[in-house]
C-alpha positions as CSV (number, residue, x, y, z in Angstrom):
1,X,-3.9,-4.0,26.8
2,X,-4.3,-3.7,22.9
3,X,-0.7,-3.6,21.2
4,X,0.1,-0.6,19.6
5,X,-0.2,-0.1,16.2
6,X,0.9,2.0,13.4
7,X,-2.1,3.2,10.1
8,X,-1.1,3.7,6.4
9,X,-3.5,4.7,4.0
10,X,-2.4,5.5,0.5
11,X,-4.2,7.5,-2.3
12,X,-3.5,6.6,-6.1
13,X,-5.0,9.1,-8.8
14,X,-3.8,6.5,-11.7
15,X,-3.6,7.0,-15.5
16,X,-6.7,5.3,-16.6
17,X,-4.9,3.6,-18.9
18,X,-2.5,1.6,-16.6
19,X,-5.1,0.8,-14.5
20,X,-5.1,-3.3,-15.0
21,X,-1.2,-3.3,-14.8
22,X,-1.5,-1.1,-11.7
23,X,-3.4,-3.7,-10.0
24,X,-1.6,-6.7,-10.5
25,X,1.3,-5.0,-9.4
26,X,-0.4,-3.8,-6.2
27,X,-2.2,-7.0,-5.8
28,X,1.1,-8.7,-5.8
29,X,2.6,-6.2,-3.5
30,X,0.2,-6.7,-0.9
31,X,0.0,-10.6,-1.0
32,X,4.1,-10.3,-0.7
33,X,3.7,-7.8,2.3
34,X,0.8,-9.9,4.1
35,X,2.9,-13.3,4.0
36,X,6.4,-12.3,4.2
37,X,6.7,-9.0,6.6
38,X,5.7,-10.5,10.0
39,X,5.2,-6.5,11.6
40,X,2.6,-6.3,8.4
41,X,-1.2,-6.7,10.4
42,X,-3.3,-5.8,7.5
43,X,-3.0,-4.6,3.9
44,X,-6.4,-3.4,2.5
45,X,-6.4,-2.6,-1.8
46,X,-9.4,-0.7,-2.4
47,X,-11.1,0.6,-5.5
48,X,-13.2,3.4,-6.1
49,X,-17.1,2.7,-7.3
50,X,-17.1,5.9,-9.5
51,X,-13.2,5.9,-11.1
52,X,-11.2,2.3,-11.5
53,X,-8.2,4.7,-11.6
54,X,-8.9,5.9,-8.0
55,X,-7.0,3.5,-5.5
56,X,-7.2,3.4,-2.0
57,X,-5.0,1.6,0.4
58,X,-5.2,0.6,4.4
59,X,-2.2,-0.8,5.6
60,X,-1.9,-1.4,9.8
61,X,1.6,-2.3,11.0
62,X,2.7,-3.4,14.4
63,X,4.7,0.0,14.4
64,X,6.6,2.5,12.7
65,X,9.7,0.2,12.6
66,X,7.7,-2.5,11.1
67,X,6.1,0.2,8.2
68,X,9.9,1.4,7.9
69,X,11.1,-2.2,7.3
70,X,8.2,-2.8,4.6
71,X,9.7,0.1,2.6
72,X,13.3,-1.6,2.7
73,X,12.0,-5.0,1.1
74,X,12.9,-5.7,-2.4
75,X,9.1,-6.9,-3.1
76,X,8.3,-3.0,-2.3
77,X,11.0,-1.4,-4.1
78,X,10.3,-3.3,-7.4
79,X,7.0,-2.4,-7.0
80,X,7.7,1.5,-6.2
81,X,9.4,1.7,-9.8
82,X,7.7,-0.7,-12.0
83,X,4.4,1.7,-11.1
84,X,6.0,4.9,-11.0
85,X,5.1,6.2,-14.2
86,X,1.5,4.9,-14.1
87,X,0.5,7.1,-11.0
88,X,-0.6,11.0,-11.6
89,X,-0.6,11.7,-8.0
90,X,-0.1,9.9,-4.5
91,X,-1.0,10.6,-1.2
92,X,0.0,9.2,2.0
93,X,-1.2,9.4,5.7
94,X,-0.1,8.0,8.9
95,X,-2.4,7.4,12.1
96,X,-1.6,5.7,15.5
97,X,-4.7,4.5,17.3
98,X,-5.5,5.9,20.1
């Protein structure tokens, strides 16, 4: 039987202008969250062809406790306010595979 798990995806509409900062930061964020969160299966960053400033995120988790857990690690939170006024908008779904 395939182990449960728990989806993420994340919509960024960025400034254009923060876009490079933006990245590393995310880039960072998702190295930290591959290698130190062990509930952490899979953390995607994705770019849009069209619009640099059009970031997609898919993140898979073992469950919710595990996604819960990588919003409680400092590596997140430092992330979640060094980008905060970089991002115009941000949208955020969760999924569960079936």
């Amino acid at each position: 039987m395939t182990p449960p798990m728990y989806i993420v995806t994340v919509e960024f509409d960025l400034d254009p202008r923060s876009v490079t900062p933006f990245m590393e930061a995310m880039l960072e964020n998702a190295r930290a969250s591959k290698t130190l969160e062990a509930g952490c299966r899979q953390f995607d960053v994705c770019v849009s062809e069209e619009d640099p400033a059009k970031v997609f995120l898919y993140e898979v988790y073992d469950d919710r406790a595990a996604f819960e857990a990588h919003l409680a690690t400092g590596h997140y939170k430092a992330f979640d306010v060094s980008v905060r006024a970089w991002v115009r908008s941000k949208r955020v779904r969760f999924y569960c595979k079936a």
